[in-house]
C-alpha positions as CSV (number, residue, x, y, z in Angstrom):
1,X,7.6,1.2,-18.6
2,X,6.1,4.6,-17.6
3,X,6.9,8.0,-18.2
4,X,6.7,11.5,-16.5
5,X,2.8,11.0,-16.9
6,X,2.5,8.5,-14.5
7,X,4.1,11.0,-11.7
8,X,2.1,13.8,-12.9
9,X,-1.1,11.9,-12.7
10,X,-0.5,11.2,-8.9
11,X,0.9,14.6,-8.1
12,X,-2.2,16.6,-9.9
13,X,-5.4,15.7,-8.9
14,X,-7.5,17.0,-11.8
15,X,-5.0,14.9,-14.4
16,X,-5.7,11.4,-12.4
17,X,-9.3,11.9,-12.3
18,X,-9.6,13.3,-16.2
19,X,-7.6,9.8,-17.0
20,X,-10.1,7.5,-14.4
21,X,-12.7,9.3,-16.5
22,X,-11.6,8.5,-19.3
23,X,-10.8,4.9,-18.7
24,X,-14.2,4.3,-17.4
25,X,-15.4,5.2,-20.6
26,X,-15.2,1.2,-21.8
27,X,-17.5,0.1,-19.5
28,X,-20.3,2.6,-19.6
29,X,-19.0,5.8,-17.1
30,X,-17.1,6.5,-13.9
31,X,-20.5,5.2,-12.0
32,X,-20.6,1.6,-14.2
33,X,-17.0,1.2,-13.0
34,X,-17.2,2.0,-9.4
35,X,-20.2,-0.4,-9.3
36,X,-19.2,-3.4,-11.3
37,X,-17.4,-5.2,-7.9
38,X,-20.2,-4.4,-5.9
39,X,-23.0,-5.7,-7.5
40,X,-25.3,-8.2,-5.9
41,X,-23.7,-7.2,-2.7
42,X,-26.2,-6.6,0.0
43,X,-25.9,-4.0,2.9
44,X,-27.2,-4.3,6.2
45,X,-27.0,-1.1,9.3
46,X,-24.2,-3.2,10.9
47,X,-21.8,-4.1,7.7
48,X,-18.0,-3.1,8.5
49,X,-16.8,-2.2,4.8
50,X,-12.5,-1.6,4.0
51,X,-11.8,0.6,0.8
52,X,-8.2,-0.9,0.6
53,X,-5.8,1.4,-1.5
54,X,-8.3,3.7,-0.9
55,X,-6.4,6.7,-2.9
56,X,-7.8,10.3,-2.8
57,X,-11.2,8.3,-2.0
58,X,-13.0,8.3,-5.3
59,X,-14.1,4.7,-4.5
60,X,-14.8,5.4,-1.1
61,X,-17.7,7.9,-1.5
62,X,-19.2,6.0,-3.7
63,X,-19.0,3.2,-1.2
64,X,-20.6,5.2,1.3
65,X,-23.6,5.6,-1.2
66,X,-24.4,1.5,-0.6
67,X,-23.1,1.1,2.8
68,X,-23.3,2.6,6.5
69,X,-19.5,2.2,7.5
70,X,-16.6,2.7,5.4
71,X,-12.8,2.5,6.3
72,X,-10.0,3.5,3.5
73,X,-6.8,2.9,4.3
74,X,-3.7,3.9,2.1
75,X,0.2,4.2,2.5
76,X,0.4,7.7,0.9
77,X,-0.3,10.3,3.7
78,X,-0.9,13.0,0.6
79,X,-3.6,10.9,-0.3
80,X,-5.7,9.9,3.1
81,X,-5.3,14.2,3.5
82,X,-7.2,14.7,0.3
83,X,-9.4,11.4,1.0
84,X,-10.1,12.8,4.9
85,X,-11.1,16.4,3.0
86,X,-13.2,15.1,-0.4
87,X,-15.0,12.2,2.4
88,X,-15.6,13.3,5.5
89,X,-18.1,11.0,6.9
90,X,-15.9,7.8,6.0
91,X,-13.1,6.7,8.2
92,X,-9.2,6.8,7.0
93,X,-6.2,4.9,8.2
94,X,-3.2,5.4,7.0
95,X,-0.7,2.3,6.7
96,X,0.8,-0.2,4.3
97,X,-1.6,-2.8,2.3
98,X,0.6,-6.0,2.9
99,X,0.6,-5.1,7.0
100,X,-2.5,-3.9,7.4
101,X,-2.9,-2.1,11.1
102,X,-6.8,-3.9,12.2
103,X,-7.8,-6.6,14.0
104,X,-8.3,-10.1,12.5
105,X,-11.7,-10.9,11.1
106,X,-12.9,-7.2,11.3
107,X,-14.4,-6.8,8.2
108,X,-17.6,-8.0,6.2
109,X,-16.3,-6.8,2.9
110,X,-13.3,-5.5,1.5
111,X,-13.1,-3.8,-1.8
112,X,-10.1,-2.5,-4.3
113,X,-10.1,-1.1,-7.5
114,X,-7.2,-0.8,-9.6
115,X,-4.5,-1.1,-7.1
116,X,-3.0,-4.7,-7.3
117,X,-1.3,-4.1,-10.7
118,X,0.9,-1.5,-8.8
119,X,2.1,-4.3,-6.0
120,X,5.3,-6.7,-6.8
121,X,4.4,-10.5,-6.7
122,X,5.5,-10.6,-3.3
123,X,3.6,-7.9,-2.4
124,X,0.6,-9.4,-3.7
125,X,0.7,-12.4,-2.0
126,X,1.1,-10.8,1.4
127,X,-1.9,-8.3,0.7
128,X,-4.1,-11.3,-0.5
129,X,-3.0,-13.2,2.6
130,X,-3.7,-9.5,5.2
131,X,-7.1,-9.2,3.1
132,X,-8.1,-12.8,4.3
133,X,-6.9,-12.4,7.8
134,X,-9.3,-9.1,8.9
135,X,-12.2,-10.6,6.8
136,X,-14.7,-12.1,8.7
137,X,-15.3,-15.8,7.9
138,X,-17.7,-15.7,5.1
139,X,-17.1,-12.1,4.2
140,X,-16.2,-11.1,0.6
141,X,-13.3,-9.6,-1.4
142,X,-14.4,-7.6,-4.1
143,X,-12.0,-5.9,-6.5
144,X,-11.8,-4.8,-10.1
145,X,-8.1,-5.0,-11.8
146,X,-6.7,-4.9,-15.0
147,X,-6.3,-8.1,-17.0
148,X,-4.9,-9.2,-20.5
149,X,-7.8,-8.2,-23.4
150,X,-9.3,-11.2,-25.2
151,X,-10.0,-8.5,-28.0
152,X,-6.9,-8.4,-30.0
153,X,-8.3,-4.9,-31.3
154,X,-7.9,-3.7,-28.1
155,X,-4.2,-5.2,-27.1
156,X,-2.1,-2.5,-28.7
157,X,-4.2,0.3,-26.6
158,X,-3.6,-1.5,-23.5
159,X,0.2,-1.8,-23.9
160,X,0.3,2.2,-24.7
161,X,-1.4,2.6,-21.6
162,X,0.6,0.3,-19.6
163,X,3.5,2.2,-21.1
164,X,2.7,5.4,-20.5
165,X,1.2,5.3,-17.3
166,X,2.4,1.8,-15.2
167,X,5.6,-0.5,-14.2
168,X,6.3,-3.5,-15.0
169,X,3.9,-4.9,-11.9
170,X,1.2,-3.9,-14.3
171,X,2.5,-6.0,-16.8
172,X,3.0,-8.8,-14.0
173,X,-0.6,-8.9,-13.1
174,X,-1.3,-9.4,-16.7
175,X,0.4,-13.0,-16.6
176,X,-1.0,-13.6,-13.3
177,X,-4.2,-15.9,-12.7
178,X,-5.6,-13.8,-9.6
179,X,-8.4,-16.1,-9.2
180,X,-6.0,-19.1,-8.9
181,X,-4.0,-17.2,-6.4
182,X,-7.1,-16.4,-4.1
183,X,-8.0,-19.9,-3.9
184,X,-4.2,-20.9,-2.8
185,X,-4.9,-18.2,-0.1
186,X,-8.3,-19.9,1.0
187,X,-10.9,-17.6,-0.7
188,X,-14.0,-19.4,-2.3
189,X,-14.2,-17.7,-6.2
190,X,-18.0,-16.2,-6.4
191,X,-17.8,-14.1,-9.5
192,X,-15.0,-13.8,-12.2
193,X,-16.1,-11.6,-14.9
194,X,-14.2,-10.0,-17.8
195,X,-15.0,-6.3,-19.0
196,X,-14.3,-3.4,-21.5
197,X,-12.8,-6.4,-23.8
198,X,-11.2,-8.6,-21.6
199,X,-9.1,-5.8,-20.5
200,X,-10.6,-5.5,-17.2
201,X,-11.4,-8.4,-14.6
202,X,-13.9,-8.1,-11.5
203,X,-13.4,-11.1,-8.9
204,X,-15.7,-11.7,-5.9
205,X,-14.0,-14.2,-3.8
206,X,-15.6,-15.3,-0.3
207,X,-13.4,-16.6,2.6
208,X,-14.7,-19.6,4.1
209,X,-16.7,-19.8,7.2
């Protein structure tokens, strides 16, 4: 799966933001999506909040809008430069998702959107496992993913996407039950919703206290 689009959307800014645009399109807009993991998620002057995978840091500013301190960390030193210059006022980490460099139980929430469909099943495991380990007990995990469309109308857009743009790890996730997998890793399910038909999935998982 994937072709030469998928490299040119992560070397050219503009092209990766025109198709995150357009993708957010089947839930209402770029500001619907950014908000769908978030809601009913309260902020208080003390919350410690990790935009995990955080990319060029589209997530992150709007993360900023909702709550006082923000860390992104990504792998890709391109991207925390471009995150570091389009968010200023967040903090950015650079290291890998599945060895995360912060203490244990440092964080109230930690967020991703769209990023676990790019990790190998061992690689998932491991970042679900980190993501537990610097939460705080009772803190959240929010994220937004992609997941198999209940609408068969919508089935053969999804595979043209998945072609054009992903690996197979995308196709991985589709056959994975992520809520089942949090739960082996200790996290509480809160929230598992299904959006733009079926074809995307927000979970809100709590680790226990």
């Amino acid at each position: 799966m994937a072709t030469i689009l998928r490299d040119w959307s992560y070397r050219y800014q503009w092209l990766y933001d025109s198709i995150s645009r357009l993708a957010a399109l089947s839930v209402g807009g770029e500001g619907r999506m950014r908000s769908l993991a978030l809601e009913n998620l309260e902020s208080t002057p003390t919350l410690q909040v990790l935009d995990l995978c955080c990319g060029s840091g589209q997530n992150t500013r709007y993360l900023l809008q909702k709550f006082p301190q923000v860390t992104g960390l990504d792998a890709s030193p391109r991207s925390i430069q471009r995150a570091q210059q389009n968010v200023p006022a967040a903090t950015f980490v650079e290291g890998w998702a599945e060895a995360m460099p912060f203490a244990d139980a440092q964080f109230d929430l930690v967020h991703t959107s769209l990023a676990l469909h790019e990790m190998k099943a061992d690689q998932l495991r491991q970042i679900l496992q980190e993501v537990h380990r610097v939460l705080k007990p009772g803190g959240i995990f929010a994220c937004i993913d992609l997941h198999q469309a209940t609408n068969p109308l919508l089935r053969p857009g999804l595979s043209l996407f998945l072609f054009l743009f992903e690996t197979e790890t995308a196709a991985q996730l589709l056959q994975t039950n992520l809520p089942e997998l949090l739960q082996e890793k200790g996290f509480v399910i809160q929230r598992h919703t299904l959006h733009a038909g079926g074809s995307l999935q927000v979970i809100q998982a709590q680790k226990g206290a």
